[in-house]
PDB file as gemmi writes it, atoms N, CA and C in Angstrom:
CRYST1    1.000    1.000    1.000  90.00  90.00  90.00 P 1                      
ATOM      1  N   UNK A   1       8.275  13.137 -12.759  1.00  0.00           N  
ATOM      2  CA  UNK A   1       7.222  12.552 -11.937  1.00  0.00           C  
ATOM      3  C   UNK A   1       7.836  12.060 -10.630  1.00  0.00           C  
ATOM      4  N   UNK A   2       7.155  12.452  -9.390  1.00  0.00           N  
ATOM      5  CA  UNK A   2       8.128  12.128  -7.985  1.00  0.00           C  
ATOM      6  C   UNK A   2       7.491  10.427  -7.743  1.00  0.00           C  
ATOM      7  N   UNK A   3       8.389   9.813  -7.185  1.00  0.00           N  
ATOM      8  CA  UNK A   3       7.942   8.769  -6.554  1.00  0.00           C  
ATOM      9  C   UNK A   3       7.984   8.572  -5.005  1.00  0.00           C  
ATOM     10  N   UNK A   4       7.186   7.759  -4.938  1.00  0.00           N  
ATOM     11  CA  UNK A   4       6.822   7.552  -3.471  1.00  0.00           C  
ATOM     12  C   UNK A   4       6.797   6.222  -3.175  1.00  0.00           C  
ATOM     13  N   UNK A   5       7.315   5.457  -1.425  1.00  0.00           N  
ATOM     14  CA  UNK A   5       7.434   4.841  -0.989  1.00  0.00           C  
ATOM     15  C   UNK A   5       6.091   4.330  -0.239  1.00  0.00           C  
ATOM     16  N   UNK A   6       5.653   3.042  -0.729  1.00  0.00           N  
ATOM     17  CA  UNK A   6       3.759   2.741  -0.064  1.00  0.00           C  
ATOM     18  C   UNK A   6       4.295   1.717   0.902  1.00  0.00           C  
ATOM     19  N   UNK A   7       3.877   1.516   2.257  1.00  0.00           N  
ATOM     20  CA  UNK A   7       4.420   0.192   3.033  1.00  0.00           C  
ATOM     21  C   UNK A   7       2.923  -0.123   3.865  1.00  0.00           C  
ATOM     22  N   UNK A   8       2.946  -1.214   3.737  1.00  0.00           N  
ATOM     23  CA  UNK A   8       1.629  -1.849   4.562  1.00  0.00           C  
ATOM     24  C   UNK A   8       2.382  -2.827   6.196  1.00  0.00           C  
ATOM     25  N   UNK A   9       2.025  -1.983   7.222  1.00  0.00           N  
ATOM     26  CA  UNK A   9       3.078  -2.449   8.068  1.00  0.00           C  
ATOM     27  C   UNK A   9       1.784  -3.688   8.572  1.00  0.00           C  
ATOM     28  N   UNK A  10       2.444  -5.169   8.546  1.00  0.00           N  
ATOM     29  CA  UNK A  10       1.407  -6.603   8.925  1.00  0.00           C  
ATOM     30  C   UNK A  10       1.327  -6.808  10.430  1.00  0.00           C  
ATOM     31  N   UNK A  11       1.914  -6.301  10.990  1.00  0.00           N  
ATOM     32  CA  UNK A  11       2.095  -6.749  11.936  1.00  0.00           C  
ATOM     33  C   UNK A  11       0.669  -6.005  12.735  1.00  0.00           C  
ATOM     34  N   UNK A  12       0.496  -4.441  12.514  1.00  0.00           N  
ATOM     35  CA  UNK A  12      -0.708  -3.938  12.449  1.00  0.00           C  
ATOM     36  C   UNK A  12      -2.031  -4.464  11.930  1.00  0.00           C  
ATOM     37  N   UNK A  13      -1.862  -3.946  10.495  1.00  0.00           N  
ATOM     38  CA  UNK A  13      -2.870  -4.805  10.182  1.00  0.00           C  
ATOM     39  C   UNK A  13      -3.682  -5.693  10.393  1.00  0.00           C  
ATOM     40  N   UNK A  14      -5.133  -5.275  10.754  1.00  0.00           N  
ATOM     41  CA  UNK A  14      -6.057  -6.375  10.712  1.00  0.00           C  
ATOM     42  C   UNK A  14      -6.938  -6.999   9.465  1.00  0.00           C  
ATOM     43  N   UNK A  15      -6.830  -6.304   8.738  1.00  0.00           N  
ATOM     44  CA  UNK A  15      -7.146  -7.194   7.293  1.00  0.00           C  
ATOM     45  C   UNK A  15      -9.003  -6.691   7.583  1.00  0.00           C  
ATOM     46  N   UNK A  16      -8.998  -5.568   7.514  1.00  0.00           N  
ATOM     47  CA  UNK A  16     -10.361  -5.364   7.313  1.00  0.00           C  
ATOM     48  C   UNK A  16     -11.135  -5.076   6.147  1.00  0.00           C  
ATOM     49  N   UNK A  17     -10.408  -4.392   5.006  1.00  0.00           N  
ATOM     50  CA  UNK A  17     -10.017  -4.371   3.890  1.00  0.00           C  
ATOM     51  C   UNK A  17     -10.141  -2.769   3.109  1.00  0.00           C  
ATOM     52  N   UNK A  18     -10.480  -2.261   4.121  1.00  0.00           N  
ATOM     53  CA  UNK A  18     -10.771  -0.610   3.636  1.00  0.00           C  
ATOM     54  C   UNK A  18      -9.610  -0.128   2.587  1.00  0.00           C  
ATOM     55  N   UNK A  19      -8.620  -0.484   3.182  1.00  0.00           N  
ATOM     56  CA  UNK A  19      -7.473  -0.460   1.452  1.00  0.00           C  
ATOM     57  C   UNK A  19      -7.482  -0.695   0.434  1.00  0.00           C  
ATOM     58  N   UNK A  20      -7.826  -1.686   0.501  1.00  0.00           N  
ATOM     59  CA  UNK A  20      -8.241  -2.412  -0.556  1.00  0.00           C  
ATOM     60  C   UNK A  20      -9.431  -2.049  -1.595  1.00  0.00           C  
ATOM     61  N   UNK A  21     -10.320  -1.991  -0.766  1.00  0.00           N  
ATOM     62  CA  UNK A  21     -11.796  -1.573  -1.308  1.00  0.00           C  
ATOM     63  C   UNK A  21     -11.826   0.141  -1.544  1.00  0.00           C  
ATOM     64  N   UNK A  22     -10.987   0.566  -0.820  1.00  0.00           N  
ATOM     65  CA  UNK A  22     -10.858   2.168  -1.167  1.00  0.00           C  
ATOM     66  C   UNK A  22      -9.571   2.848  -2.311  1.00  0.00           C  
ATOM     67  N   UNK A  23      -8.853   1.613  -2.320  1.00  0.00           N  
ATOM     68  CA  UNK A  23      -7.273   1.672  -3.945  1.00  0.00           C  
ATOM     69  C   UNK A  23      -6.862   0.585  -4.354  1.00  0.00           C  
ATOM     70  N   UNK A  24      -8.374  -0.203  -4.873  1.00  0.00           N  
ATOM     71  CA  UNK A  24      -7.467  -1.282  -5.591  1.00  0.00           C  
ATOM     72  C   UNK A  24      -6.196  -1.540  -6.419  1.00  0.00           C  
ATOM     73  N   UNK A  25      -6.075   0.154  -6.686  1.00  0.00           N  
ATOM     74  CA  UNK A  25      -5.150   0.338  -7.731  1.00  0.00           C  
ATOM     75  C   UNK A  25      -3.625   0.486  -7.160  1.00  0.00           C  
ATOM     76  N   UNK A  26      -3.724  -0.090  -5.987  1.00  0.00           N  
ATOM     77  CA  UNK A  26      -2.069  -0.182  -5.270  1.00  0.00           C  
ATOM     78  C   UNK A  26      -2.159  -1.300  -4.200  1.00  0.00           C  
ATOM     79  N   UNK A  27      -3.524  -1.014  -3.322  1.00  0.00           N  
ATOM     80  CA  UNK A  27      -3.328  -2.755  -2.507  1.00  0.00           C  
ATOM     81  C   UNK A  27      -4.585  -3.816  -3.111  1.00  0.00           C  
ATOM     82  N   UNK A  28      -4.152  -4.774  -2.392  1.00  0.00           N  
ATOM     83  CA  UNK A  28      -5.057  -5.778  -2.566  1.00  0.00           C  
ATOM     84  C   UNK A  28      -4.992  -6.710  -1.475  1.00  0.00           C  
ATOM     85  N   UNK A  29      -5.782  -8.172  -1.286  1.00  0.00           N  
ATOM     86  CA  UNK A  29      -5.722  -8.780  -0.170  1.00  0.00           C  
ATOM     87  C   UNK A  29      -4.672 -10.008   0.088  1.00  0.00           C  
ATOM     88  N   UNK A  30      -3.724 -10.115   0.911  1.00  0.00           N  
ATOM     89  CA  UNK A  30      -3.122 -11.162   0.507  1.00  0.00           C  
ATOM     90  C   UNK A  30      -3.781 -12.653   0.918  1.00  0.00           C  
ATOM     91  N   UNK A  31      -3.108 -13.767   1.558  1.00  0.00           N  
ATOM     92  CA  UNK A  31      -3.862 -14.972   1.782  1.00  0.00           C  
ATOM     93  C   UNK A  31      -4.373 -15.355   2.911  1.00  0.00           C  
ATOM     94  N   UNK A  32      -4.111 -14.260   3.463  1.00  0.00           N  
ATOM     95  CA  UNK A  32      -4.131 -13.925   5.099  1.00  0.00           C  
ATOM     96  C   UNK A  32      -5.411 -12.674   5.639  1.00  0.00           C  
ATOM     97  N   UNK A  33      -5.881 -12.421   4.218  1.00  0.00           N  
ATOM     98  CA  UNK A  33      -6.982 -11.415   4.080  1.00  0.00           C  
ATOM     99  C   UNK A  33      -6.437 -10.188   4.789  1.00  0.00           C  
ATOM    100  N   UNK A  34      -5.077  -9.880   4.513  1.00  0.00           N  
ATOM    101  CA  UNK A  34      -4.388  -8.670   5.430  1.00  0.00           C  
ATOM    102  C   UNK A  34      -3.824  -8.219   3.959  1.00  0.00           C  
ATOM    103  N   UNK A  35      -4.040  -6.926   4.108  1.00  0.00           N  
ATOM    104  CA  UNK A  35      -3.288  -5.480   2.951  1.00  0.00           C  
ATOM    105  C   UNK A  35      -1.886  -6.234   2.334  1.00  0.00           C  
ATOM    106  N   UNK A  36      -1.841  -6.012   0.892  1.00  0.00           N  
ATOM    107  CA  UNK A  36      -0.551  -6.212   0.309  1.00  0.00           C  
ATOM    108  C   UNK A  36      -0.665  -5.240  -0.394  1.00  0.00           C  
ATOM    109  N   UNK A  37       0.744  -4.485  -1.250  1.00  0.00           N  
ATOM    110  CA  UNK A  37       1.040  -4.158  -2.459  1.00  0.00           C  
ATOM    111  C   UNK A  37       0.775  -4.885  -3.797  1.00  0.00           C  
ATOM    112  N   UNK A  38       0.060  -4.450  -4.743  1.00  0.00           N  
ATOM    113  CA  UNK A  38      -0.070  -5.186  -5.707  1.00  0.00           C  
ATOM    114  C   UNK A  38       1.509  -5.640  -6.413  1.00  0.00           C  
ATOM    115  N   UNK A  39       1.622  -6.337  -7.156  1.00  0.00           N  
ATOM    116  CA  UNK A  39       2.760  -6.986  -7.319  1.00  0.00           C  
ATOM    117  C   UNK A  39       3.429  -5.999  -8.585  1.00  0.00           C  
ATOM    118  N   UNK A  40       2.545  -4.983  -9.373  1.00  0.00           N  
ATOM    119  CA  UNK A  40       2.819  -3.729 -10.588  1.00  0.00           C  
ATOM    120  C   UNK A  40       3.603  -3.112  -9.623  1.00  0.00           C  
ATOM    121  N   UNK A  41       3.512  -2.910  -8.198  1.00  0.00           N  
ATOM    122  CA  UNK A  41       4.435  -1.532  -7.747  1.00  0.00           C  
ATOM    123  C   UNK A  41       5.643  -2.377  -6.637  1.00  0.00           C  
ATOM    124  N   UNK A  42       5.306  -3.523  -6.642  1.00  0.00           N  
ATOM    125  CA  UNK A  42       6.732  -3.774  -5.578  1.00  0.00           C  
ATOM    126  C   UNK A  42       8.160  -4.528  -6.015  1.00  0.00           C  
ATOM    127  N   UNK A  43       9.155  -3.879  -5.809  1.00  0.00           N  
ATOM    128  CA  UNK A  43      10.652  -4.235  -5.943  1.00  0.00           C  
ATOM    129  C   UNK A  43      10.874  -5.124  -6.384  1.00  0.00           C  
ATOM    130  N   UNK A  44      11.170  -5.280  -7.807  1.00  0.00           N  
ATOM    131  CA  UNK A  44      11.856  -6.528  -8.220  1.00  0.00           C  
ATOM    132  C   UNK A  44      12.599  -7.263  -7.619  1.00  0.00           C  
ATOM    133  N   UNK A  45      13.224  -6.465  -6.921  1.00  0.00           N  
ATOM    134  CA  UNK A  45      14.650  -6.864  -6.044  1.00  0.00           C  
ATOM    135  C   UNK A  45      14.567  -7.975  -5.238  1.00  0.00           C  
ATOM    136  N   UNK A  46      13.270  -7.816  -4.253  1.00  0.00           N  
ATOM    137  CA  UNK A  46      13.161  -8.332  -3.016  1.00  0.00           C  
ATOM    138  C   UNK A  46      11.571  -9.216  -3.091  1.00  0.00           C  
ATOM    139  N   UNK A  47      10.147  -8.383  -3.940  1.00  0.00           N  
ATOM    140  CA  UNK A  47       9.502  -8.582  -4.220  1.00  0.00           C  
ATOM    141  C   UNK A  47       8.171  -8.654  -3.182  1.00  0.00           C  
ATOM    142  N   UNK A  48       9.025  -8.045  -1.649  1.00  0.00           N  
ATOM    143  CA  UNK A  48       8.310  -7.858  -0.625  1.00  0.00           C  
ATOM    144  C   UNK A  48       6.852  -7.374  -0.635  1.00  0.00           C  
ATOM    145  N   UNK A  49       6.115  -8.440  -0.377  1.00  0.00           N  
ATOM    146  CA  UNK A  49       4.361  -7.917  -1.083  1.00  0.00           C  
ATOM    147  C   UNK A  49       4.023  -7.219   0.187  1.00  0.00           C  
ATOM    148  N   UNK A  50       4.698  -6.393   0.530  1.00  0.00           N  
ATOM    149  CA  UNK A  50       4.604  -5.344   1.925  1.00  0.00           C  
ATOM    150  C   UNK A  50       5.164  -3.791   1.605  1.00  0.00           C  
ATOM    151  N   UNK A  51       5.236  -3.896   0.534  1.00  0.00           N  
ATOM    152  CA  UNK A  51       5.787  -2.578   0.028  1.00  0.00           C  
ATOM    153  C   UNK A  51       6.406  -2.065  -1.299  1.00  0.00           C  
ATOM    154  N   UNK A  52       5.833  -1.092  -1.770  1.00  0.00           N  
ATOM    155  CA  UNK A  52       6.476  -1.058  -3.075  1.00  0.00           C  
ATOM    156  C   UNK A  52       6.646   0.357  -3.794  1.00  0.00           C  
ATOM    157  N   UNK A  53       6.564   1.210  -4.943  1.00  0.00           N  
ATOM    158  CA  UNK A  53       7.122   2.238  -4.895  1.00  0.00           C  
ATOM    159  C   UNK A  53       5.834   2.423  -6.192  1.00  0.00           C  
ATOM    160  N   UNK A  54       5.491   4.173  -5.812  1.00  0.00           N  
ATOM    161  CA  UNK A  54       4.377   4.553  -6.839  1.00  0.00           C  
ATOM    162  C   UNK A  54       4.954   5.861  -7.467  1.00  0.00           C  
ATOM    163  N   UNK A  55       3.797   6.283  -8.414  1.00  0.00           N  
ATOM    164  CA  UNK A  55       4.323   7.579  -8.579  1.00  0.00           C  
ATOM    165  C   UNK A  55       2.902   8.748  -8.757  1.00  0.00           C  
ATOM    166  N   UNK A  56       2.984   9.705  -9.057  1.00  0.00           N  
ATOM    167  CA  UNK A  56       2.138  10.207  -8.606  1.00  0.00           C  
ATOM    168  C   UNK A  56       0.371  10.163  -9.175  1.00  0.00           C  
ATOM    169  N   UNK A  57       0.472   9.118 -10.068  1.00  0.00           N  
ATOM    170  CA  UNK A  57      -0.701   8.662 -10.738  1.00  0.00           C  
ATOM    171  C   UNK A  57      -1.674   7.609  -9.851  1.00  0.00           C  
ATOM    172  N   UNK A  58      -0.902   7.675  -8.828  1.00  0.00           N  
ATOM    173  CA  UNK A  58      -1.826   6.900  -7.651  1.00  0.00           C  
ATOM    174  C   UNK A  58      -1.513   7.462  -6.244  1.00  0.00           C  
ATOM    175  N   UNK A  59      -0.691   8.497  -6.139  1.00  0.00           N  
ATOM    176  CA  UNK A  59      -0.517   8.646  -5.274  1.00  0.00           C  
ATOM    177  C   UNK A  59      -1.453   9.113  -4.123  1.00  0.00           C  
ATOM    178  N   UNK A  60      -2.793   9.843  -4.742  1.00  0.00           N  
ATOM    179  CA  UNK A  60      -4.268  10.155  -4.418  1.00  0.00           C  
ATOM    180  C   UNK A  60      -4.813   9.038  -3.569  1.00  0.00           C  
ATOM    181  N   UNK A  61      -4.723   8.024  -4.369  1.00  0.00           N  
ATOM    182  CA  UNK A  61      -5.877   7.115  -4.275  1.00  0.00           C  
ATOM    183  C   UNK A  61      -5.053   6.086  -2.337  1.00  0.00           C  
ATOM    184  N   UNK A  62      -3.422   6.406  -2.686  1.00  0.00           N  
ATOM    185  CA  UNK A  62      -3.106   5.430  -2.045  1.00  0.00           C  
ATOM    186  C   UNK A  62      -2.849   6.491  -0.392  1.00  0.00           C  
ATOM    187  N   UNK A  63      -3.178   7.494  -0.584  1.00  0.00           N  
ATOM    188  CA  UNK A  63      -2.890   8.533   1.032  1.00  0.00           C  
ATOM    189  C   UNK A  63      -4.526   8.275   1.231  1.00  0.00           C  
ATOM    190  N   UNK A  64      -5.255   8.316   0.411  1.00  0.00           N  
ATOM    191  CA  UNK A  64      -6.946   8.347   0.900  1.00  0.00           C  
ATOM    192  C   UNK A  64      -6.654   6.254   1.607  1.00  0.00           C  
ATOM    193  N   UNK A  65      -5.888   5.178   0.927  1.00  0.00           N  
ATOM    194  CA  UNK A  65      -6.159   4.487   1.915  1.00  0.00           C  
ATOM    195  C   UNK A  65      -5.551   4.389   3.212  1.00  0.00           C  
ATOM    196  N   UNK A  66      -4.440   5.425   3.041  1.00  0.00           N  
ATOM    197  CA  UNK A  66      -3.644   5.341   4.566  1.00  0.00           C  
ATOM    198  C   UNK A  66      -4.276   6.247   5.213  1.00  0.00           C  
ATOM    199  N   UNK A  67      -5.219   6.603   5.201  1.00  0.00           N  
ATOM    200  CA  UNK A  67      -6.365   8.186   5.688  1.00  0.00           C  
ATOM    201  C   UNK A  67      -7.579   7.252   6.200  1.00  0.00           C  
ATOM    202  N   UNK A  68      -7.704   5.975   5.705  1.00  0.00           N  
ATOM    203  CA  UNK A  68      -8.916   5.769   6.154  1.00  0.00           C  
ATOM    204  C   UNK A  68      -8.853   4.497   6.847  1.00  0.00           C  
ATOM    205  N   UNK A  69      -7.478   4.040   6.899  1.00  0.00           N  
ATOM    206  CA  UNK A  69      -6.909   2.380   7.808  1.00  0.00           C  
ATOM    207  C   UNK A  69      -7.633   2.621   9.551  1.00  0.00           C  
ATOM    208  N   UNK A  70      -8.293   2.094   9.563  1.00  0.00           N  
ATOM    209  CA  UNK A  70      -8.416   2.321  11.141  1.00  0.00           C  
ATOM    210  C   UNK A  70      -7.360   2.259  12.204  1.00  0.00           C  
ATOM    211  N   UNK A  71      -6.091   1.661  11.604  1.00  0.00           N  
ATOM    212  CA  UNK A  71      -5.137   1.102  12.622  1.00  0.00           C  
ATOM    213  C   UNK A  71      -4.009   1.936  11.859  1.00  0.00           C  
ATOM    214  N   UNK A  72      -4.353   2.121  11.154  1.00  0.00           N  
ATOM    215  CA  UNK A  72      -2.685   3.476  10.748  1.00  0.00           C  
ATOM    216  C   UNK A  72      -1.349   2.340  10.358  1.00  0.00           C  
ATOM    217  N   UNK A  73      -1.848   1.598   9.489  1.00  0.00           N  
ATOM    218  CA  UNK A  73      -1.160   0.420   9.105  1.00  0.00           C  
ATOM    219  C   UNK A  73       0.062   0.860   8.109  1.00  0.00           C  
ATOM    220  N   UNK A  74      -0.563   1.891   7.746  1.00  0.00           N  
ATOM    221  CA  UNK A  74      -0.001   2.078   5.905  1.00  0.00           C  
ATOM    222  C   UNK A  74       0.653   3.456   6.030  1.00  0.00           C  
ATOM    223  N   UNK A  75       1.770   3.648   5.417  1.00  0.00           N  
ATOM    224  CA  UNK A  75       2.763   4.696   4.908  1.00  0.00           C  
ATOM    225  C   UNK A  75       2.701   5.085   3.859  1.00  0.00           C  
ATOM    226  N   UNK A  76       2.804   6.345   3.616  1.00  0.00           N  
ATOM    227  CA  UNK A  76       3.619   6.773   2.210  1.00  0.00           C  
ATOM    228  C   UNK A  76       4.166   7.776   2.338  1.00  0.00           C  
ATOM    229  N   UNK A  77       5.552   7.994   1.683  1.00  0.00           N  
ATOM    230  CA  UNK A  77       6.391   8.710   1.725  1.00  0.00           C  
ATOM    231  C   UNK A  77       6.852   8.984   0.661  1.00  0.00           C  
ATOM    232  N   UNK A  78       7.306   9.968   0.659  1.00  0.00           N  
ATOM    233  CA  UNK A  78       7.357  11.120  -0.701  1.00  0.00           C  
ATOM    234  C   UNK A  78       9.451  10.465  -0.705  1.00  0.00           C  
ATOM    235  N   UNK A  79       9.872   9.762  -2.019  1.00  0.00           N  
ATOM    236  CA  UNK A  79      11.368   9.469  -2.399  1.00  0.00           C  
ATOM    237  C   UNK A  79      12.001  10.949  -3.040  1.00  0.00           C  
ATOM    238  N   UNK A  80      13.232  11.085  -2.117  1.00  0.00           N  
ATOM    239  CA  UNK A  80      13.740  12.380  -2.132  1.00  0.00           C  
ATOM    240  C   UNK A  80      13.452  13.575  -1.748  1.00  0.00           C  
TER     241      UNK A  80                                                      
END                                                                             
């Protein structure tokens, strides 16, 4: 199963919520009503609620929300 790299860049982001409302199943809103990674897909390591790693059981859901960000906030990239 390939994995992929999801990043919600904030600085973009206006927190309108089309991500959210279009893949709950990878972002959600943080406290700032701006795009996060749900906390199931991001790095133990670091825990950066700005990015986190999927695999291809969402990978659908999470290019349809970087397809529909008005501001082109959101990444995903195919690991390896």
């Amino acid at each position: 199963m390939a994995q992929y790299r999801v990043a919600v860049n904030k600085e973009v982001c206006i927190g309108c919520g089309v991500c959210y409302s279009t893949c709950p199943e990878v972002f959600e809103s943080d406290d700032d009503g701006k795009s996060q990674v749900i906390s199931k897909f991001r790095s133990s390591l670091t825990q950066n609620m700005s990015e986190g790693f999927i695999d291809d059981s969402v990978v659908q859901c999470a290019e349809s929300a970087r397809d529909t960000c008005p501001v082109q906030a959101i990444t995903v990239e195919k690991k390896g």
